[in-house]
Backbone as CSV, one residue per row, in Angstrom:
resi,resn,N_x,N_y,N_z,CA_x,CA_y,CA_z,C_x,C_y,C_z
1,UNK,126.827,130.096,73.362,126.789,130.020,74.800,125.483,130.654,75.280
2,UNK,125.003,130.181,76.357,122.973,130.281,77.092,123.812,131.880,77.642
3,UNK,122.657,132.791,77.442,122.618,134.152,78.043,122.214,133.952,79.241
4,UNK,122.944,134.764,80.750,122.968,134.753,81.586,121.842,136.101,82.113
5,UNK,120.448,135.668,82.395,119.840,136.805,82.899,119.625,137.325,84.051
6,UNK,119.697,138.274,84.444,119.971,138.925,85.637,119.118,140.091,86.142
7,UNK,118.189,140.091,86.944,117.556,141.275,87.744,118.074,141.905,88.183
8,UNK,118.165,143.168,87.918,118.610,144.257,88.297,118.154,144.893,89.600
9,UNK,116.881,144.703,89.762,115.913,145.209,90.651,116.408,144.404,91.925
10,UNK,117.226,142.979,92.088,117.126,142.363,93.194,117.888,143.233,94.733
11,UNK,117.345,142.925,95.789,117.879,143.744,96.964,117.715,145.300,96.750
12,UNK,118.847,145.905,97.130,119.022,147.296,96.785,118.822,147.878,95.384
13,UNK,119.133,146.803,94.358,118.233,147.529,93.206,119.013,148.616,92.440
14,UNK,120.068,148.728,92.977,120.988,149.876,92.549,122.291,149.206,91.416
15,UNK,122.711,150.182,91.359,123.731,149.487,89.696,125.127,148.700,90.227
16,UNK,125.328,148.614,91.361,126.068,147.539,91.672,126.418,146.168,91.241
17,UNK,124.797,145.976,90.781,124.686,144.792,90.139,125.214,144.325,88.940
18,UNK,124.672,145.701,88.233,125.368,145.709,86.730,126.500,145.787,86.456
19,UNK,127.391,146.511,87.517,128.770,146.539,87.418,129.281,145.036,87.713
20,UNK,129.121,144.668,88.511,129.267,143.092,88.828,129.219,142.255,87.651
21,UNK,127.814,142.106,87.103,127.459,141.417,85.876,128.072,141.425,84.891
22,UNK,128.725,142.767,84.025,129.807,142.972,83.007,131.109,142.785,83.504
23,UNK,131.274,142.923,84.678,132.304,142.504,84.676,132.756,140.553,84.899
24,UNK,131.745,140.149,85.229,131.505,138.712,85.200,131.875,138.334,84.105
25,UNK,130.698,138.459,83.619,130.741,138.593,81.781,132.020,138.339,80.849
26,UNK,132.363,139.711,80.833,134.087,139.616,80.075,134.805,138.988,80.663
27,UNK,135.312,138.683,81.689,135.575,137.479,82.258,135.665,136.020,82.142
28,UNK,134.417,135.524,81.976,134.318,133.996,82.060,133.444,134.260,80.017
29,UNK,133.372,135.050,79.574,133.003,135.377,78.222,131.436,135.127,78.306
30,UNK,130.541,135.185,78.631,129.323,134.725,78.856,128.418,135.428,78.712
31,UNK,127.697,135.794,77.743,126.778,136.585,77.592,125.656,136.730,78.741
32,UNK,125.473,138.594,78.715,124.085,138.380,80.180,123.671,139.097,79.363
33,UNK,122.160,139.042,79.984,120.730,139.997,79.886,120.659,140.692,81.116
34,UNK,120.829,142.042,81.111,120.254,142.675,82.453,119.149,143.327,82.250
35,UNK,118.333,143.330,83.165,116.818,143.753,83.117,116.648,144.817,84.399
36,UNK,115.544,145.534,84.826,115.421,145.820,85.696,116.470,147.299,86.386
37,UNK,117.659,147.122,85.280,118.482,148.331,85.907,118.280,148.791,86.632
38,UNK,118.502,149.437,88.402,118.699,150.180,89.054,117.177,150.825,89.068
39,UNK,116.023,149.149,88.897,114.860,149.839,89.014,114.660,150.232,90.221
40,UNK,115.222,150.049,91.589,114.769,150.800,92.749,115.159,152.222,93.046
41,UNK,115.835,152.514,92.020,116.171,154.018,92.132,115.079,155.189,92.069
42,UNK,115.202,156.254,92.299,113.987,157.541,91.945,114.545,157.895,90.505
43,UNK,115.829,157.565,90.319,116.131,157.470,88.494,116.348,156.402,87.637
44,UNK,115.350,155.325,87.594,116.325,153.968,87.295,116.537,154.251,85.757
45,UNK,117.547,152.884,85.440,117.905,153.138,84.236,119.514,153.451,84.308
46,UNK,119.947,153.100,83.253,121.556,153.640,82.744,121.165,155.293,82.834
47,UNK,122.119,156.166,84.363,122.833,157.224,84.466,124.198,157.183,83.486
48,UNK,124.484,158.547,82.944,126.067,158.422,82.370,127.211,157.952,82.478
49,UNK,127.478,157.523,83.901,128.441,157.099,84.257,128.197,155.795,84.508
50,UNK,127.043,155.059,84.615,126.490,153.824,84.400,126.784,153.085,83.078
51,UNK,126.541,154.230,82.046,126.377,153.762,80.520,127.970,153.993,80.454
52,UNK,129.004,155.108,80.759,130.415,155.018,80.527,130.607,153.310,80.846
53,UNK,130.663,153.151,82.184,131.046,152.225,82.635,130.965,150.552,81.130
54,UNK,129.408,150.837,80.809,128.891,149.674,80.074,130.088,149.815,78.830
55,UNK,130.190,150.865,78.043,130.591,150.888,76.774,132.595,150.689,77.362
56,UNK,132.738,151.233,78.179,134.220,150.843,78.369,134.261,149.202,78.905
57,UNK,133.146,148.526,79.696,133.932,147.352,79.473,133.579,147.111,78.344
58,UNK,132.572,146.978,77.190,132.577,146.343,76.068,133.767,146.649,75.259
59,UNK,134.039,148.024,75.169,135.606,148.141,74.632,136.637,147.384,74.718
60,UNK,136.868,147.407,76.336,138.437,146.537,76.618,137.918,144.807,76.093
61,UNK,136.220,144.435,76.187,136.218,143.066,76.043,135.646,142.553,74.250
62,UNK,135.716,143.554,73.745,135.621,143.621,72.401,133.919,142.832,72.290
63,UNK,133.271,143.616,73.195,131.749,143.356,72.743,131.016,144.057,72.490
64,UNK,129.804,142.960,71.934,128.370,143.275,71.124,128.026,144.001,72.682
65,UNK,126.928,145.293,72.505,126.216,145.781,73.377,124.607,146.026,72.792
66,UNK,123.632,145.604,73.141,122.353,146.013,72.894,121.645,146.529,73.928
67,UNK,121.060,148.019,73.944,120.544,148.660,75.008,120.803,149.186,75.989
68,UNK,122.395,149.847,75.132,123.387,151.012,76.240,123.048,152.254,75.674
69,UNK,121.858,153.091,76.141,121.676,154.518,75.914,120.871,154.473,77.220
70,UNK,121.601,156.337,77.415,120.979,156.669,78.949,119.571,156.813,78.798
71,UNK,119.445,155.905,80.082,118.115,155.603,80.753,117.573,154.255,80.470
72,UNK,117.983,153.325,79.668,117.876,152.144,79.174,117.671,151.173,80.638
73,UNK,116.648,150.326,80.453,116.894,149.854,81.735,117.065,148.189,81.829
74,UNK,117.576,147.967,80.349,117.892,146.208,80.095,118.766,146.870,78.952
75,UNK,119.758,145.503,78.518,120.977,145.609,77.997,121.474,144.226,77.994
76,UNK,122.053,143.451,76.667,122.542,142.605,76.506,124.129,142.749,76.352
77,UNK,124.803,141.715,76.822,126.422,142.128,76.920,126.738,140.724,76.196
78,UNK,127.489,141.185,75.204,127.957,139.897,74.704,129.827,139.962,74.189
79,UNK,130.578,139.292,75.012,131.573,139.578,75.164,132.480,139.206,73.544
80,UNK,133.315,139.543,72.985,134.593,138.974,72.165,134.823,138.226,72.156
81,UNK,135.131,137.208,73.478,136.218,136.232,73.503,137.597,136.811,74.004
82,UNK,138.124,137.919,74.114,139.217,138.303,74.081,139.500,139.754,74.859
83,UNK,140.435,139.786,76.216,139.825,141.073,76.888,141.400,141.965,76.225
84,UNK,140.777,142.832,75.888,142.223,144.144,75.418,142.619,144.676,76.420
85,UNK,144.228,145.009,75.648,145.026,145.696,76.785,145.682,146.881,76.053
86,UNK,146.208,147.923,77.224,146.704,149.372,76.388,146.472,150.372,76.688
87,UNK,146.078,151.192,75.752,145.780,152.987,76.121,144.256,152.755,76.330
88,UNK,144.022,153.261,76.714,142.299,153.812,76.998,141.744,154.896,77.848
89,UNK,140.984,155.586,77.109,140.094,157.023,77.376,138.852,156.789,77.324
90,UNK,138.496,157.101,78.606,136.764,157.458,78.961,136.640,158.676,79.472
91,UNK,135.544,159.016,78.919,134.946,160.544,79.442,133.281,160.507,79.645
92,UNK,133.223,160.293,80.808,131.649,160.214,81.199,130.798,161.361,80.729
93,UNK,131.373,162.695,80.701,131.028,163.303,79.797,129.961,164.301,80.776
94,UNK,130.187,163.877,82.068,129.148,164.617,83.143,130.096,164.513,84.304
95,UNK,130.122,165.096,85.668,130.379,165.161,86.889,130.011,163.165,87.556
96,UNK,129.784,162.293,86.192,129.460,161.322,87.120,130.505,160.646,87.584
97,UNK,130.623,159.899,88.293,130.879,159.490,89.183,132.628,158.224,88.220
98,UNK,133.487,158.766,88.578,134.831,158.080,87.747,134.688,156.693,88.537
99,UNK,134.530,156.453,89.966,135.005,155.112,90.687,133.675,154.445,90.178
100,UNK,133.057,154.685,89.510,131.905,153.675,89.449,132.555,152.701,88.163
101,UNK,133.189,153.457,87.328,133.880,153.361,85.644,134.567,152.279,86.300
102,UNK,135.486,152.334,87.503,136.349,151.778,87.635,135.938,150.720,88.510
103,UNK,135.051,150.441,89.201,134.405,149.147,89.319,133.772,148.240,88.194
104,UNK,133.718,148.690,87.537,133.173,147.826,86.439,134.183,147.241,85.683
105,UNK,135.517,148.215,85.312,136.923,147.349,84.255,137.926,146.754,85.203
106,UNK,138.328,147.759,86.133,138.965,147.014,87.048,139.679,145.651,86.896
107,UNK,138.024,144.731,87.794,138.088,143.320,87.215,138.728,143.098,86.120
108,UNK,137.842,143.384,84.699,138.404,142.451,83.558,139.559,142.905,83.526
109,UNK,140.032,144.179,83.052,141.351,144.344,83.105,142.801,143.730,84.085
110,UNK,142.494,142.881,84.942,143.214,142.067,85.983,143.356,140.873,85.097
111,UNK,142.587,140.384,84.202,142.901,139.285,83.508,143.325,139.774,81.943
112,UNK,144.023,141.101,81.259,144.206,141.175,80.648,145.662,141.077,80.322
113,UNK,145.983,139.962,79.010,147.399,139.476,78.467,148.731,140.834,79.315
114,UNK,147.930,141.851,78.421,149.441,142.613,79.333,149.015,144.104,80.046
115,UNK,149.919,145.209,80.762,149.702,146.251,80.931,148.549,147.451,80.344
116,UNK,147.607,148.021,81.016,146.721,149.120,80.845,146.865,150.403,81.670
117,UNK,146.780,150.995,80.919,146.631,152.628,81.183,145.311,153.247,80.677
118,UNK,144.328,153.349,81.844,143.365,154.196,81.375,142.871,155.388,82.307
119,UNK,142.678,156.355,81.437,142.524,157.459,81.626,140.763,158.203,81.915
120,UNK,140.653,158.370,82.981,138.778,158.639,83.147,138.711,159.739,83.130
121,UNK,137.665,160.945,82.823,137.218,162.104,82.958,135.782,161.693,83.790
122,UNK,135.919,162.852,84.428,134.325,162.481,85.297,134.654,163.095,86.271
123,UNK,133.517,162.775,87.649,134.012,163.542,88.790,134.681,162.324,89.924
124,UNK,135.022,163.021,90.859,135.794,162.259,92.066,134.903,161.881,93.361
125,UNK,134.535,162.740,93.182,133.532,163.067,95.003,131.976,162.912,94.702
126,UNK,131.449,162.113,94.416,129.846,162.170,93.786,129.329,161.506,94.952
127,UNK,127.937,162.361,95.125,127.131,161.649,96.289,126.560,160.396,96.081
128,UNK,126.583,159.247,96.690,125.909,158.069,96.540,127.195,156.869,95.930
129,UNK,128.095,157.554,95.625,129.114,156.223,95.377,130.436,156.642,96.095
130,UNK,131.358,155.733,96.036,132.476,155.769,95.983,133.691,156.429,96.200
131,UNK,133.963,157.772,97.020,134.905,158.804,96.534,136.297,158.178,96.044
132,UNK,137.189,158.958,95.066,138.454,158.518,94.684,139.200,157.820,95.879
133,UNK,139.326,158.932,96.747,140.242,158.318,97.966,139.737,157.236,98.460
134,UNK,138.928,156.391,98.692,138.474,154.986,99.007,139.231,154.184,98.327
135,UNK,139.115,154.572,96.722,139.622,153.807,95.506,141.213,153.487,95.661
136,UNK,141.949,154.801,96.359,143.278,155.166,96.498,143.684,154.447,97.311
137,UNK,142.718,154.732,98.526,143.323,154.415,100.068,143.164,152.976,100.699
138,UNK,142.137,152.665,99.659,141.208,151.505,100.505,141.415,150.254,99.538
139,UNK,140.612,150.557,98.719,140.475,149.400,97.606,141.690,148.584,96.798
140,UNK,142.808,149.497,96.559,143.377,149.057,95.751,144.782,148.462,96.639
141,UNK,144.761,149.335,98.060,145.804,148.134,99.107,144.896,147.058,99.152
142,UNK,143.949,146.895,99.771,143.260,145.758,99.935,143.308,144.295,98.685
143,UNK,143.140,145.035,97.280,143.460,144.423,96.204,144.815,143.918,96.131
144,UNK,145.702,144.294,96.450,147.043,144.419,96.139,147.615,143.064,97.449
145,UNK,146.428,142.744,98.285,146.878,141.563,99.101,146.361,140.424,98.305
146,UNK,145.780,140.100,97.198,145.204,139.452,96.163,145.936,139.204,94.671
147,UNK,147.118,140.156,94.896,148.383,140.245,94.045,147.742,140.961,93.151
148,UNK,146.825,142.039,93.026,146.257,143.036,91.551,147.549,143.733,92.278
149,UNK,148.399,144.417,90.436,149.035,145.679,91.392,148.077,146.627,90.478
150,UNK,147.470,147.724,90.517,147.020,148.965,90.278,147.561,150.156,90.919
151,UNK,147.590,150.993,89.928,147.586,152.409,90.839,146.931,153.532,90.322
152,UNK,146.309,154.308,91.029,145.547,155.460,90.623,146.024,156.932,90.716
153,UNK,146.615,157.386,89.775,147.097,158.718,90.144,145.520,159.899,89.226
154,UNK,145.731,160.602,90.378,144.541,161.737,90.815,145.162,162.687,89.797
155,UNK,144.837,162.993,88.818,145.740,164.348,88.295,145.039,165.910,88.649
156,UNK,143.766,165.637,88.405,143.019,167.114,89.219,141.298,165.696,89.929
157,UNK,141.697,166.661,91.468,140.096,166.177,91.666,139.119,167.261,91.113
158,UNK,137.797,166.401,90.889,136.480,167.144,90.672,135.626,166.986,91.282
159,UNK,134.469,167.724,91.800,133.930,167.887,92.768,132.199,167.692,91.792
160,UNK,131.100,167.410,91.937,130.460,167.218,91.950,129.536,168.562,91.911
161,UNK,128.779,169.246,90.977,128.434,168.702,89.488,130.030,169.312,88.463
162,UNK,131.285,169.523,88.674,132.225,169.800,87.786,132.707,168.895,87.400
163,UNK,133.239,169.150,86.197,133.955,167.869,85.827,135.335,168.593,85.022
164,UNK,136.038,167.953,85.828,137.462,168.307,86.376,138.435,167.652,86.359
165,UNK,138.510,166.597,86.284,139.302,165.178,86.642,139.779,164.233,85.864
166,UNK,141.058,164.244,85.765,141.351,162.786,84.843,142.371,161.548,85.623
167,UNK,142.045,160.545,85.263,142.567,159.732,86.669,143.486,158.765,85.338
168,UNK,144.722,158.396,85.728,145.386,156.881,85.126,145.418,156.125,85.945
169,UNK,144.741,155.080,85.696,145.041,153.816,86.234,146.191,152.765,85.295
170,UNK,146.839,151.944,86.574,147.693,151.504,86.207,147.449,149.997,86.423
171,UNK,147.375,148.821,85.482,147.651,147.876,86.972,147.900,147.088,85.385
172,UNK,148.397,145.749,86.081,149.128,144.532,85.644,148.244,143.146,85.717
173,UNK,148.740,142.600,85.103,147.921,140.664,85.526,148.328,140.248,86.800
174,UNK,146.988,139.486,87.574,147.724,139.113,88.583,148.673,137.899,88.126
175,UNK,149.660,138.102,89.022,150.973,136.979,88.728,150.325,135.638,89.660
């Protein structure tokens, strides 16, 4: 299957993109090239919780990864064929940012055969993305009119630079 390449740099330039892209990816199975990572940043490149994000979807989608180490700023994703379901543990391994992790599997995990439980370490409240409670309050009713059921239980928040936090997510196939 033709590799799907993708600028990173386009618009805002920020890792939105990339989260988008892998999660495309495992999805429709389609290999991408991302380039450009989050070159408009004052840090571009795979941050930790950027690179969590990369290696947990390749996990759940049982893929090849070339050019997931922090600061990397291209990366090939080449999916399995096949998205997993089950236990799963990520640990960003820094105060970064857990809802970013969870924009990126989210998705695939909505098309996975059966039930997931995964478990994030990282922080909750990080400047520049996402806080948990958005994820809680916002995102996942909103999802849930789309028939995803998910749920996010908070077991400790963490605050930014601590890392404190482990979150289960819950969710199902949509029916």
């Amino acid at each position: 299957m033709s590799l799907v390449e993708i600028d990173g740099s386009v618009l805002e330039g920020g890792g939105q993109i990339l989260r988008t892209a892998l999660a495309l990816s495992a999805i429709t199975g389609r290999p991408v090239r991302i380039y450009n990572i989050r070159a408009k940043r004052s840090n571009p490149g795979l941050q930790q919780q950027h690179l969590t994000g990369v290696l947990a979807a390749a996990k759940i989608s049982n893929a090849q990864v070339t050019g997931a180490v922090k600061g990397s700023t291209e990366l090939v994703f080449r999916p399995g064929g096949r998205i997993g379901c089950g236990e799963f543990r990520f640990d960003i391994g820094t105060a970064g940012a857990v809802t970013l992790v969870i924009q990126t599997i989210l998705p695939i995990l909505v098309f996975a055969p059966c039930r997931s439980t995964v478990t994030i370490t990282g922080g909750t409240d990080v400047p520049w993305s996402p806080p948990i409670d958005y994820v809680r309050f916002v995102m996942l009713p909103m999802l849930s009119l789309f028939g995803v059921k998910a749920e996010v239980r908070l077991v400790r928040r963490g605050h930014y630079p601590r890392v404190v936090v482990r979150l289960c997510l819950r969710w199902s196939r949509v029916s």
